[in-house]
TORNUMI-797252 format. One record per atom (N, C-alpha, C, O): residue in three letters; y, x, z. Coordinates in steps of 0.1 Angstrom, whole numbers, plus 5000, padded with zeros to 4 digits. Example, Ala and Ser with C-alpha at 12.3 -4.5 7.8 and 13.67 -1.06 7.14 Angstrom:
<atoms>
ALA494351325078 ALA495551235078 ALA496751325078 ALA496751425085 SER497851285071 SER498951375071 SER500051295079 SER501151345080 
</atoms>
This chain:
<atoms>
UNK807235422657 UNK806635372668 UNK805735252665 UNK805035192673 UNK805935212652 UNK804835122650 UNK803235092654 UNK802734992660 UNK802635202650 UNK801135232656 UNK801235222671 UNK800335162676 UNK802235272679 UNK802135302692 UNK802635142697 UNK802135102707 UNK803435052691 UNK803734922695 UNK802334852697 UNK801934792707 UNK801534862684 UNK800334802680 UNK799534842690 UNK799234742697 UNK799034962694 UNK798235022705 UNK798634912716 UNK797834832721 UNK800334922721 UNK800534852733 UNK800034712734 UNK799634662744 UNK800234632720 UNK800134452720 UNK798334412722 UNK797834312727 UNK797634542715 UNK795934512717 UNK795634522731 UNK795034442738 UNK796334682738 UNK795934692753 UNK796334542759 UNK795434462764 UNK797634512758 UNK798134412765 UNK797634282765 UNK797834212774 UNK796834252754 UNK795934152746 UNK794634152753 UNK793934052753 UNK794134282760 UNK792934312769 UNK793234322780 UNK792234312787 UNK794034332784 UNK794634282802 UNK795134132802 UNK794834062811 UNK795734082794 UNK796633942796 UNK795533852791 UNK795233762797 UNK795033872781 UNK793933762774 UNK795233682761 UNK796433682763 UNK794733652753 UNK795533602741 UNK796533492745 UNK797733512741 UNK796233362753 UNK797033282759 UNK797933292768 UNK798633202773 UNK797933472773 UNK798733432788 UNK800033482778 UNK800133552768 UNK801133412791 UNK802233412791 UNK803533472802 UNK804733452800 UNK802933572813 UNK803333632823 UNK802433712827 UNK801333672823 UNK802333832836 UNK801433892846 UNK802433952856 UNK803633952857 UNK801234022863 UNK802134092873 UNK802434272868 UNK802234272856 UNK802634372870 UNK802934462867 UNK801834552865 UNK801034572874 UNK801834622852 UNK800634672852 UNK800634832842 UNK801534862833 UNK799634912846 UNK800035012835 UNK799135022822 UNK797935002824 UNK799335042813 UNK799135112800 UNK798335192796 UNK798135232808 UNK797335282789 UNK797035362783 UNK796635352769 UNK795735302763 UNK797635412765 UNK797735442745 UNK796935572743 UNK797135672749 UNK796235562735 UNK795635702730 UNK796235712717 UNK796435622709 UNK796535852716 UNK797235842701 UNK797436012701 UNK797336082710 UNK797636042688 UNK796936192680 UNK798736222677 UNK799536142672 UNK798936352684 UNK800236382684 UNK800036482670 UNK798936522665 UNK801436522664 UNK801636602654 UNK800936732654 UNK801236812663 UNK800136772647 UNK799336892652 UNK797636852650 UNK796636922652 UNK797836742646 UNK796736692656 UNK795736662666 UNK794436652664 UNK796636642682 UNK795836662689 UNK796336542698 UNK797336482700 UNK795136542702 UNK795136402710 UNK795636412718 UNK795636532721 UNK796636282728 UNK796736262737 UNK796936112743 UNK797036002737 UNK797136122754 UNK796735982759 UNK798635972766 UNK799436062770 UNK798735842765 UNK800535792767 UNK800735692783 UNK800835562783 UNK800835712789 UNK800835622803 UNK802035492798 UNK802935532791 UNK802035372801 UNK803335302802 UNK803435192809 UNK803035082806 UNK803935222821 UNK803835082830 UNK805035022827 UNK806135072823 UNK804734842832 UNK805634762832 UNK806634812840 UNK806834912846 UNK807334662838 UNK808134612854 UNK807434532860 UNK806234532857 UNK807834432868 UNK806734332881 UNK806834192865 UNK806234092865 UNK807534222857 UNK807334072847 UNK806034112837 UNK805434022830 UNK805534262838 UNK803834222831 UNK804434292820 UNK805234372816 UNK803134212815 UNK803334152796 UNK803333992797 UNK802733922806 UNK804333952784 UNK804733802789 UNK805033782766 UNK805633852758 UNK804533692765 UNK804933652752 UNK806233562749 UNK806533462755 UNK806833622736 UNK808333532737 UNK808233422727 UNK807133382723 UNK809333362724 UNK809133242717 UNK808733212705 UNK808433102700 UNK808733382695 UNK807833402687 UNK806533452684 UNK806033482673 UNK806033442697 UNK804533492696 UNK804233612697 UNK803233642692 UNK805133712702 UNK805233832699 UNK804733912713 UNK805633922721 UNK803633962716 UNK803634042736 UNK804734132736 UNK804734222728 UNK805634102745 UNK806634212752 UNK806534262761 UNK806534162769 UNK806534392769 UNK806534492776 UNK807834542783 UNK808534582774 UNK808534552794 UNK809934592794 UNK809034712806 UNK808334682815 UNK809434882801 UNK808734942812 UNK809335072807 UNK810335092799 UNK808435192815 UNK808735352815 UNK807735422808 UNK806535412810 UNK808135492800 UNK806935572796 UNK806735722805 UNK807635792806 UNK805635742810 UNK805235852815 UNK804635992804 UNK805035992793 UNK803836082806 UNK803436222802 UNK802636162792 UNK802036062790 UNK803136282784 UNK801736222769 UNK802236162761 UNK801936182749 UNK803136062764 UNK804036002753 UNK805335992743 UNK806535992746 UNK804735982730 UNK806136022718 UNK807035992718 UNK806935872721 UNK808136042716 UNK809636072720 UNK809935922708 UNK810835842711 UNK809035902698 UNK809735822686 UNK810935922674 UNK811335882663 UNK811136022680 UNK812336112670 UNK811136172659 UNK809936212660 UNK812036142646 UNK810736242638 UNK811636412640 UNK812736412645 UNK811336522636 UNK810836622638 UNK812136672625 UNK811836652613 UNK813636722628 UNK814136712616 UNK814036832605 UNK814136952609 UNK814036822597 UNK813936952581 UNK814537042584 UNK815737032587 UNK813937162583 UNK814237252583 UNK814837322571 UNK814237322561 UNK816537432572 UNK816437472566 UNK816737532553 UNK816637652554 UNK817137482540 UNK816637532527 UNK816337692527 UNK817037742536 UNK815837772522 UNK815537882519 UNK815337942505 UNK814637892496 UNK815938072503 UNK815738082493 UNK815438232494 UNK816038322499 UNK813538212484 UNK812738302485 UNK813038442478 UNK812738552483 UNK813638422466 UNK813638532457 UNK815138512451 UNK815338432442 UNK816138572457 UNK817338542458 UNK818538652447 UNK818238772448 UNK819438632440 UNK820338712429 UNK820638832435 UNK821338822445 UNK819938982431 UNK819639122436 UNK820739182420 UNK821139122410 UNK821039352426 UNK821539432422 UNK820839482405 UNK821339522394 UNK819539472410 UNK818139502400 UNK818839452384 UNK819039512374 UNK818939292388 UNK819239202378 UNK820439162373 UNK820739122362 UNK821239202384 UNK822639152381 UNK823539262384 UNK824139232395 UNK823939372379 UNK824439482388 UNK825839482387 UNK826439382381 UNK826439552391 UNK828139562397 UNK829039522382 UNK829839442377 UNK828239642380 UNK829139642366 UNK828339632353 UNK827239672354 UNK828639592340 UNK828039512330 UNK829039612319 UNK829939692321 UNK828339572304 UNK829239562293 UNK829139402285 UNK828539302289 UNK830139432273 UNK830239302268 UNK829139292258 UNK828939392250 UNK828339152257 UNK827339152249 UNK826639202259 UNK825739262252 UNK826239232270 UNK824739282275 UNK824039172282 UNK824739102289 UNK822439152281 UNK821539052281 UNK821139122295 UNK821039242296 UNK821039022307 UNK820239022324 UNK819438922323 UNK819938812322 UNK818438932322 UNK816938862331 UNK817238872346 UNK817338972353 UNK817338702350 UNK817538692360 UNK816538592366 UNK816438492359 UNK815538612379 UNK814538562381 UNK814838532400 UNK815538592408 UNK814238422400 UNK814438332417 UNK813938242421 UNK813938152412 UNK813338212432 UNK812138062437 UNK813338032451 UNK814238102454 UNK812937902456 UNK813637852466 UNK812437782471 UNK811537742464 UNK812437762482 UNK812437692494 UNK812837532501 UNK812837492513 UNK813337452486 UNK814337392489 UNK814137242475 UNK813637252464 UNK814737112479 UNK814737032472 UNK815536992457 UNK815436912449 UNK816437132460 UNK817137082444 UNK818337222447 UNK818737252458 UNK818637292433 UNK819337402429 UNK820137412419 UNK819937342409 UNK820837482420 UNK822037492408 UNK822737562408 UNK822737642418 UNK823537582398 UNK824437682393 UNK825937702397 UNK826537802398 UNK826337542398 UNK827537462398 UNK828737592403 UNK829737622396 UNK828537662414 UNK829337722425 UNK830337902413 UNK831337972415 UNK828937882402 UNK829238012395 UNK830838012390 UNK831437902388 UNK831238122389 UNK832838132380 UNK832938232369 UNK832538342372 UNK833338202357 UNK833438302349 UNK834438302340 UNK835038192337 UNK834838442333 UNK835638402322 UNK835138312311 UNK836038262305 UNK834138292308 UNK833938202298 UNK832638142299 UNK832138192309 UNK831838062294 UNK830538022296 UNK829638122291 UNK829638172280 UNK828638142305 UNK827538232299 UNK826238172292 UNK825238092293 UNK826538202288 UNK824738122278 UNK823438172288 UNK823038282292 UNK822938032290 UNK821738062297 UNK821838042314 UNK820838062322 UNK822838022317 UNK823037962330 UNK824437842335 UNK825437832342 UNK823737762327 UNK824537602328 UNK825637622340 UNK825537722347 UNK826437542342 UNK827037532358 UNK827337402360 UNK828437372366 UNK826537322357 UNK826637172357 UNK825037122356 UNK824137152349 UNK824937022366 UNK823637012368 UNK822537082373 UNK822637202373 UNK821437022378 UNK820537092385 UNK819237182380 UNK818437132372 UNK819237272383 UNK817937352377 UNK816937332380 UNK816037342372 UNK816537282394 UNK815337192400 UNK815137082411 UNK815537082423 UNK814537012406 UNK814936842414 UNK814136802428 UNK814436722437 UNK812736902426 UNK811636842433 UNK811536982443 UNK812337072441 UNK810637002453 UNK810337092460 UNK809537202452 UNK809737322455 UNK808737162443 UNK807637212437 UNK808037282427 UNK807537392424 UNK808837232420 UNK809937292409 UNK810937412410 UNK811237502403 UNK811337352424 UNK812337512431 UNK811137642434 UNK811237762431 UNK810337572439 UNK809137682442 UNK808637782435 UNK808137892438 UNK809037682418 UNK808337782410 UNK809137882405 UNK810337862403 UNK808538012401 UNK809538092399 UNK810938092382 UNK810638112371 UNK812138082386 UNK812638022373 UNK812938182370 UNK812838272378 UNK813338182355 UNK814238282349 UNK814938232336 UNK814738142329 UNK815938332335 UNK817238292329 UNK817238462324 UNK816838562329 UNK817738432310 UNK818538532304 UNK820038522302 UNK820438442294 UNK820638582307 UNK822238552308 UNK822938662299 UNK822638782300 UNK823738622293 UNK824738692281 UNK825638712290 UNK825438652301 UNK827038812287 UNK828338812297 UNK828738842277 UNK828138912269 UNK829638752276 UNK830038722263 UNK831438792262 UNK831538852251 UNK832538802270 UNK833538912268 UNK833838982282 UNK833138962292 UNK834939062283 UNK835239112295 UNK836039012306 UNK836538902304 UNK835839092319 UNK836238992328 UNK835039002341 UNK833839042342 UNK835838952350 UNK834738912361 UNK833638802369 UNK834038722377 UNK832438822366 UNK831338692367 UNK830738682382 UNK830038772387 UNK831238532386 UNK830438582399 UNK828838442396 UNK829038322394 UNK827838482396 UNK826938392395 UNK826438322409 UNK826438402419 UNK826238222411 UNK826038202424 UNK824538082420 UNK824538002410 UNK823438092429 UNK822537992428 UNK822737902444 UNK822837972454 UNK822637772444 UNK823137712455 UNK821737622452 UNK821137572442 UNK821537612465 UNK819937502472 UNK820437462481 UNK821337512488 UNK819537322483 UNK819937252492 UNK818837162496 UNK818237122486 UNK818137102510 UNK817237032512 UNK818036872516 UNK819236852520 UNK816836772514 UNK817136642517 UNK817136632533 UNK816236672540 UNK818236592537 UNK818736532550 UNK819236672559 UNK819236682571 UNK819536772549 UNK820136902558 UNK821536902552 UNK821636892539 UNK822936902559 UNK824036892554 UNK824437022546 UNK825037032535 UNK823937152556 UNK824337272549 UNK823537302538 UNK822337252537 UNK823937392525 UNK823237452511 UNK823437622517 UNK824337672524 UNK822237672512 UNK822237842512 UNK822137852498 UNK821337792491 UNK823037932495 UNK823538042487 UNK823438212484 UNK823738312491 UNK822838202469 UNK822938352467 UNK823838382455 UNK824038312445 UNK824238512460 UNK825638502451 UNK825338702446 UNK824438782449 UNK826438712437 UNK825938842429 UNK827238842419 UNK827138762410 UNK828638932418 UNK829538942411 UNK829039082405 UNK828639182410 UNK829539022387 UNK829239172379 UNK830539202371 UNK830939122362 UNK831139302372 UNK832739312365 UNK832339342350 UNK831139382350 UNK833039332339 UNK832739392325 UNK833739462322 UNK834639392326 UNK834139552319 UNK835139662315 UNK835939592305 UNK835439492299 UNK837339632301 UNK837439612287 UNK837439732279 UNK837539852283 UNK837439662265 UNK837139752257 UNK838439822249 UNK838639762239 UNK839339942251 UNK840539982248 UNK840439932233 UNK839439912227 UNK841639932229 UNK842239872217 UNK842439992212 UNK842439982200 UNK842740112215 UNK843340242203 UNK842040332209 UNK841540312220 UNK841840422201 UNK841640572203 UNK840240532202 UNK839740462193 UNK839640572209 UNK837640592222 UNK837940442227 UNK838940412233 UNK836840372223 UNK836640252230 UNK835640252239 UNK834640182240 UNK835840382250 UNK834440342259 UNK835240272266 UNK836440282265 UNK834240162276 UNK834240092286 UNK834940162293 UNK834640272297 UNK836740062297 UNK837740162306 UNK836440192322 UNK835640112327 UNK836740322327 UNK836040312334 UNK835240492335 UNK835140582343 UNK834940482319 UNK834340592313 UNK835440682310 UNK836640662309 UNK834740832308 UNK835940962304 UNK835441042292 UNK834341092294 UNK835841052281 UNK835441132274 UNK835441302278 UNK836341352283 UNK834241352276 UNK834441492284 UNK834541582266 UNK833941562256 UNK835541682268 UNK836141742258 UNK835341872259 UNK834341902252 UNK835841942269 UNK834942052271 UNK833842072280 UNK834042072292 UNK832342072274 UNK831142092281 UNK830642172279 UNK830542222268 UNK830042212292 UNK828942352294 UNK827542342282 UNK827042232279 UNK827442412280 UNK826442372272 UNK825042482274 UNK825342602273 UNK824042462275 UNK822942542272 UNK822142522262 UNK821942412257 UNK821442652255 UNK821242672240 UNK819442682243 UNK818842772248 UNK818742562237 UNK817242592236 UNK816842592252 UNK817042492258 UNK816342702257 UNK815742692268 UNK816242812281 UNK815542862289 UNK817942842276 UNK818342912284 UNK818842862299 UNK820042852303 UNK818142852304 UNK818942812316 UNK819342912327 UNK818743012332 UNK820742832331 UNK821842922337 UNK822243012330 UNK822743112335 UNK822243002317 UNK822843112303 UNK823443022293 UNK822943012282 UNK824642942296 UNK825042842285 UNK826442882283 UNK826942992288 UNK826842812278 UNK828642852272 UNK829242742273 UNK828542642270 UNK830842732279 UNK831542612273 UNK831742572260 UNK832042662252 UNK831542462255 UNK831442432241 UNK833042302244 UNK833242242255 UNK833842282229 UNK834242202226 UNK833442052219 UNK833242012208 UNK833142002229 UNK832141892228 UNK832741752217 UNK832041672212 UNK833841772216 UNK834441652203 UNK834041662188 UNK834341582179 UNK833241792186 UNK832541782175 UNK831541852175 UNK831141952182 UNK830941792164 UNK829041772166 UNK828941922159 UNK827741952160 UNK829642002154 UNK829342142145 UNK829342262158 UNK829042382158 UNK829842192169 UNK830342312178 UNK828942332184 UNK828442442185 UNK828342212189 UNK827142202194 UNK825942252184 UNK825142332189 UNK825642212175 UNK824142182167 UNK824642272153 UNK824142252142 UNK825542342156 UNK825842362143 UNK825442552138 UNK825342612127 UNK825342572154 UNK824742752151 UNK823742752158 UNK823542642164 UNK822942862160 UNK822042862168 UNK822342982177 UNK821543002186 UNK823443082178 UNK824143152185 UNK825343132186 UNK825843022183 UNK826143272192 UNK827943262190 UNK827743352175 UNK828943332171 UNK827443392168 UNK827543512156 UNK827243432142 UNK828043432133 UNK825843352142 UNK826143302127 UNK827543182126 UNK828343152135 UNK827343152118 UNK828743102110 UNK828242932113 UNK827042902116 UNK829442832113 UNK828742692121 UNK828642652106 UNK829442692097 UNK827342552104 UNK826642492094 UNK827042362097 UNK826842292107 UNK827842332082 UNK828042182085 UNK827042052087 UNK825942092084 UNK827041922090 UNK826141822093 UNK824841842080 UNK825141892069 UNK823441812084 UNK823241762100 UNK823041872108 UNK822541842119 UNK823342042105 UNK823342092114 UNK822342182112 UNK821642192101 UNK821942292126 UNK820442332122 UNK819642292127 UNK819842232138 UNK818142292118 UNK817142222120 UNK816242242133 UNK815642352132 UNK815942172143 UNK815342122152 UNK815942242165 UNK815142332169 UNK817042242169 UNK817542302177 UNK817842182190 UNK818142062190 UNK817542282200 UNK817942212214 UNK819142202222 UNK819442312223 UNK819742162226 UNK820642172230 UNK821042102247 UNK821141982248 UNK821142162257 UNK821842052269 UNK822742092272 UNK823042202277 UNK823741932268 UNK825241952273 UNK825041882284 UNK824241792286 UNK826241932297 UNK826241872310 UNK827141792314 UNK828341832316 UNK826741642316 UNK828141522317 UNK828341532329 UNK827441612332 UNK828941512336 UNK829241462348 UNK829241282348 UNK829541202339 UNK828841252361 UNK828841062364 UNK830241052360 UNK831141132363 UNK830340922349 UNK831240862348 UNK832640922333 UNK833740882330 UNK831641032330 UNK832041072318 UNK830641022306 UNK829540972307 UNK831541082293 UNK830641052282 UNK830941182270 UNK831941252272 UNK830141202261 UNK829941292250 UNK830341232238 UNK829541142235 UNK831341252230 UNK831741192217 UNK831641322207 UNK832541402208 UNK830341352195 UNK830641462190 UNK830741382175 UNK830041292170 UNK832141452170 UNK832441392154 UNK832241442142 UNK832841552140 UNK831641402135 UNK831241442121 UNK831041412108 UNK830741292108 UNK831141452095 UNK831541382085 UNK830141412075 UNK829441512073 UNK830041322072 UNK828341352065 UNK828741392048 UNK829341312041 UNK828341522045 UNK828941612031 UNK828341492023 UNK827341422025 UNK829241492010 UNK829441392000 UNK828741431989 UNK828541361979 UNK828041581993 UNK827141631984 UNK825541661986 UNK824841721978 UNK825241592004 UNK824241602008 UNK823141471999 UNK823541361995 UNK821741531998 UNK820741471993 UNK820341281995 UNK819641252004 UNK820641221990 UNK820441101992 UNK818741121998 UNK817841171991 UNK818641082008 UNK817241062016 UNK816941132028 UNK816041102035 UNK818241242032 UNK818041322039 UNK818141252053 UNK818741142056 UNK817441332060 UNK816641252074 UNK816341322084 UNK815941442084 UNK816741252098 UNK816441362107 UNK816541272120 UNK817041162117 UNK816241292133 UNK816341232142 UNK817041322156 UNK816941442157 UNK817641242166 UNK817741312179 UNK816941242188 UNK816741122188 UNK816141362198 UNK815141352204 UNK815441372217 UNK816141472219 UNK815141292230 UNK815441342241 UNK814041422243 UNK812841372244 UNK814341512243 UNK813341642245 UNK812841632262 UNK813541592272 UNK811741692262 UNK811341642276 UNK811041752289 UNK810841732301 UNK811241872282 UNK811641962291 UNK812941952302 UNK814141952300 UNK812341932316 UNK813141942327 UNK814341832323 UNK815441862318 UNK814041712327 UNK814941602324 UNK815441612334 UNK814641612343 UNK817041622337 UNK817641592352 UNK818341412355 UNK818641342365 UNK818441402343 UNK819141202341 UNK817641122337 UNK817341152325 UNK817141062341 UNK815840992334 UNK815940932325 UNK815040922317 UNK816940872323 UNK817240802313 UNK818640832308 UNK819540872315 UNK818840822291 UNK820040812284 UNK820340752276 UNK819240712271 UNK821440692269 UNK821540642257 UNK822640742253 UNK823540812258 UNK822140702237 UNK823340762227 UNK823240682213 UNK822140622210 UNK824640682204 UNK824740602196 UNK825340682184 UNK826140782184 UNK824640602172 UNK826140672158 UNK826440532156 UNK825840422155 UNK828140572157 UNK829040522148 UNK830540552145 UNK831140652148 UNK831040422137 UNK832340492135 UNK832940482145 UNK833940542140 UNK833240462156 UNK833840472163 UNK833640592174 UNK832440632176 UNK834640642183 UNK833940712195 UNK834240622206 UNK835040532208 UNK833140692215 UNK832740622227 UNK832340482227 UNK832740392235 UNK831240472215 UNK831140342211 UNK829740302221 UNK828740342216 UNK829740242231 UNK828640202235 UNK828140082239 UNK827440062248 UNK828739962225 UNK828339822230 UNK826539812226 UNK825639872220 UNK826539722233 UNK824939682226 UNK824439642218 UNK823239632216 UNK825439592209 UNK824939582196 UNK826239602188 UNK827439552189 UNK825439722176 UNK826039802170 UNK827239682159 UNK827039562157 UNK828139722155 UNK829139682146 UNK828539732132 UNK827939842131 UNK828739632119 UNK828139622109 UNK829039732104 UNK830039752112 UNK828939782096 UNK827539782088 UNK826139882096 UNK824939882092 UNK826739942106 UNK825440012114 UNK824439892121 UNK824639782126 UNK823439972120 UNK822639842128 UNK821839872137 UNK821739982141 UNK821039762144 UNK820539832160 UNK819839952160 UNK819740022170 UNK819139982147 UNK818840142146 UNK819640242151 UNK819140342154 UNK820640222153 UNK821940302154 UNK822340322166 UNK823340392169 UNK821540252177 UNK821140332189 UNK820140332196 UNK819440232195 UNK819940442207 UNK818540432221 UNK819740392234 UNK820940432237 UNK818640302239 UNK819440242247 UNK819040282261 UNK818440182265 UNK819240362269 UNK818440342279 UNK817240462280 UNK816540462290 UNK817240552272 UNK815840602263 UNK815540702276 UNK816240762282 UNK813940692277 UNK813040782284 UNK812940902276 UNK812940902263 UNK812941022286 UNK811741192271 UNK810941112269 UNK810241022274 UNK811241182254 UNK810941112242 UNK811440992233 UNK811040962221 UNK811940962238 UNK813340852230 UNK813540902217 UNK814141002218 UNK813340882205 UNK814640922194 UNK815040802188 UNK814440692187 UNK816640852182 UNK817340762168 UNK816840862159 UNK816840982160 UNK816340762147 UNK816240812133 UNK817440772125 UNK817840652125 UNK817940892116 UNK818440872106 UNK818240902093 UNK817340972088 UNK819440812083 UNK818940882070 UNK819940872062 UNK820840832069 UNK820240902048 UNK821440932043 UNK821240832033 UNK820240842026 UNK822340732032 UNK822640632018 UNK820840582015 UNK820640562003 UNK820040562021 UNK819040442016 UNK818740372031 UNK819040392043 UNK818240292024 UNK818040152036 UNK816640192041 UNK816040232030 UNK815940202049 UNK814640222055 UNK814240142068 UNK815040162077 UNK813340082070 UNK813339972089 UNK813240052095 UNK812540142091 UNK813840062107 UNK813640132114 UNK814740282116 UNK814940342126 UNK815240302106 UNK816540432107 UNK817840352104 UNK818040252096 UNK818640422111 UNK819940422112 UNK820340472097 UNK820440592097 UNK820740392084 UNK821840472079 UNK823040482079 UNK823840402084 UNK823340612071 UNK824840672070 UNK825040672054 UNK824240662044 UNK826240692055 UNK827040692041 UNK827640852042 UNK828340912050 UNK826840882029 UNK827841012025 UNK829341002024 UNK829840912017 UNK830241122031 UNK831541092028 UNK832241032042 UNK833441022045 UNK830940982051 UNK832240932057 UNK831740982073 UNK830841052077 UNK832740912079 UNK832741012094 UNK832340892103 UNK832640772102 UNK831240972114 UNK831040912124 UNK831140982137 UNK831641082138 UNK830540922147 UNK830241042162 UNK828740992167 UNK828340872165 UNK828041122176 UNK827441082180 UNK827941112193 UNK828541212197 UNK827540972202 UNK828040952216 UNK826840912225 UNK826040822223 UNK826940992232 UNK825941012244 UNK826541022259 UNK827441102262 UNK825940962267 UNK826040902282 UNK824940882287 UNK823940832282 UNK824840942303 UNK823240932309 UNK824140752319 UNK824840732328 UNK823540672309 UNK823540532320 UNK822640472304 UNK822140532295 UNK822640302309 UNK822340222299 UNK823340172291 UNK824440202296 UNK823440092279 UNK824140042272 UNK824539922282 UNK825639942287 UNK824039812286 UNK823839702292 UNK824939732304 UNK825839652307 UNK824739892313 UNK825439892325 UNK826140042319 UNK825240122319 UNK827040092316 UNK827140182308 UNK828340302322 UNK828640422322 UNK828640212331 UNK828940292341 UNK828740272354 UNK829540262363 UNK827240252352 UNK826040322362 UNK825340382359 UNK824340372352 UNK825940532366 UNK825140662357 UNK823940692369 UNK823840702381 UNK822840702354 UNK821740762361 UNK821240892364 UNK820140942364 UNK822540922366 UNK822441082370 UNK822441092385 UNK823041022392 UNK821641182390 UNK821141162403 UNK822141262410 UNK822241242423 UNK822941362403 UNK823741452410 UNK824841372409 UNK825041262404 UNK825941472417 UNK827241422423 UNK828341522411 UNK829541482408 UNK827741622408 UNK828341742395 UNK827841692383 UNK828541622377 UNK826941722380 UNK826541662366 UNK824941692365 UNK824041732373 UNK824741622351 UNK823141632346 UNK823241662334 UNK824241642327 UNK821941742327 UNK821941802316 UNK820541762315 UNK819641782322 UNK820741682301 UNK819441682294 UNK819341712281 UNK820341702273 UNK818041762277 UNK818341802263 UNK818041742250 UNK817041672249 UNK818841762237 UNK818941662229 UNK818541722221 UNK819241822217 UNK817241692213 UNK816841772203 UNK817541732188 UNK817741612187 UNK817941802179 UNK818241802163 UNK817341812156 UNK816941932156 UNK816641732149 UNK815341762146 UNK815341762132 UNK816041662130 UNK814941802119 UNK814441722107 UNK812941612108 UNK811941612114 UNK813341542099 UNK812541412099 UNK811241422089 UNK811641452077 UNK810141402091 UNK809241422079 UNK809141372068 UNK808741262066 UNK809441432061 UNK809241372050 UNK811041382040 UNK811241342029 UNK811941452049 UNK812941442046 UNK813541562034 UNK813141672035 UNK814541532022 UNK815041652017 UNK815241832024 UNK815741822035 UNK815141892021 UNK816042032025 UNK817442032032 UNK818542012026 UNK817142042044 UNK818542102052 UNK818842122044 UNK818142112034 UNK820742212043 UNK821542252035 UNK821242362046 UNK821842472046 
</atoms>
């Protein structure tokens, strides 16, 4: 009300004259630019004492304000809001251990944080102590975070904003469970099923497949009918094959790489791109079955799986030499290859669109440049 006091002491200064010290009752007019800006004019009449100056030199007014004139309340904050808020996209239900989320969000709001989050252990990449932005301008802009989930257990991430002079904070929240990983046998993510016996279709037969014993890789890739004789690893050369998972199952095929196969020998599996029913798949070698962390255990290394893989995805491998880019194996010793239609990161969120199953096909291929099949 300052400006509007000032308005009153000049009017009152032009009716009373500088020296007086009483009048009789009189009214007002303030012009003054309301919020918005738009003018208006403020009525304010006395009482019958005028304007009268006090012992400090000061014009006082004792009166009513009529139409047109400001309340004096300022206008209070609205609020906090938050623009781009913790979604399923980024942070989904369920997780594995070791898997990396990009997590991205803007606010509406004077200052944000993490504080509210709970986890089994600290996630790297999203503090819970202190603020992630202090100023308006700073929440505005869009932040991102890469968040690790470091072992199993349940994470609830929460982002909390809050505006100056609003008591309440809005909250966006997002819990992601991590499986654990069994201690004996198939370490898939409890949660997952190994499927033993799968349907299988041969090349490009469809609706003409066979049940196959799917726990080893010779049953699958190992003939190219029911009549010749099964060919040990890697099998025959560039044969197709779709086995059918069902959501929430996985493929473990095991195999021992011959101790007399060619040092260099090379070959890849290819998600073949004929009639993809899962869009995406991953599959992995290692020693272990139902191995589908995100990052492979030594001595295998991230060659050693497709994560996620679009038709056309492949793992390359190769036998006993080191190469960038391929997976090797050691003659002599046993591994599996394990295949699941989800991602490594979310390993049971299947992206199979049916409620029965999906079949995609996995090609066996030889690698260029590689020794002679056996």
């Amino acid at each position: 009300m300052s400006q509007l006091r000032h308005s009153i002491i000049v009017s009152a200064l032009a009716v009373a004259g500088a020296s007086a010290t009483s009048m009789a009752q009189v009214g007002l007019r303030v012009n003054w630019t309301a919020p918005g800006g738009v003018p208006k004019t403020c009525v304010i009449t006395s009482d019958t004492d005028g304007v009268f100056m006090d012992a400090g030199g000061s014009l006082v007014l004792n009166g009513n304000f009529g139409t047109g004139c400001p309340s004096g309340e300022t206008t209070p904050p609205l609020p906090p809001v938050i623009l781009n808020g913790l979604d399923a996209t980024e942070l989904p239900p369920s997780s594995a251990i070791g898997a990396v989320h990009t997590v991205s969000w803007s606010a509406d709001a004077d200052s944000c944080s993490y504080s509210a989050s709970t986890f089994p252990a600290a996630v790297p990449g999203w503090p819970t102590s202190g603020d992630i932005c202090t100023t308006a301008a700073s929440c505005a802009t869009t932040q991102s975070a890469a968040v690790l989930l470091p072992v199993a257990g349940s994470y609830t991430f929460a982002l909390t904003c809050r505006r100056n002079g609003v008591a309440t904070p809005v909250t966006s929240q997002r819990t992601v469970v991590v499986p654990a990983i069994p201690t004996a046998g198939c370490i898939a993510p409890i949660g997952l099923t190994r499927l033993e016996q799968a349907y299988v279709e041969f090349n490009y037969t469809v609706n003409n497949g066979i049940d196959q014993d799917a726990r080893h890789f010779a049953n699958i890739y190992g003939y190219f009918d029911d009549v010749t004789p099964l060919k040990p690893y890697p099998g025959v050369i560039n044969l197709n094959r779709r086995p059918f998972i069902p959501p929430g199952y996985y493929i473990a095929m095991q195999f021992t790489v011959p101790s007399n196969l060619a040092i260099g020998t090379a070959g890849r599996y290819r998600f073949e791109e004929t009639q993809p029913q899962a869009l995406t798949m991953s599959y992995t070698l290692s020693k272990s079955c139902g191995d589908f962390r995100v990052t492979p255990q030594a001595p295998l290394s991230p060659f050693c799986t497709t994560n996620g893989g679009a038709p056309g995805a492949a793992l390359v491998w190769i036998v006993g030499a080191s190469v960038p880019g391929l997976c090797r194996l050691e003659r002599g010793e046993t591994y599996y290859l394990n295949l699941v239609h989800a991602t490594l990161e979310t390993p049971l969120i299947s992206t199979c669109p049916n409620a029965n199953h999906c079949g995609n096909t996995l090609q066996n291929a030889v690698e260029a440049g590689s020794p002679p099949w056996p």
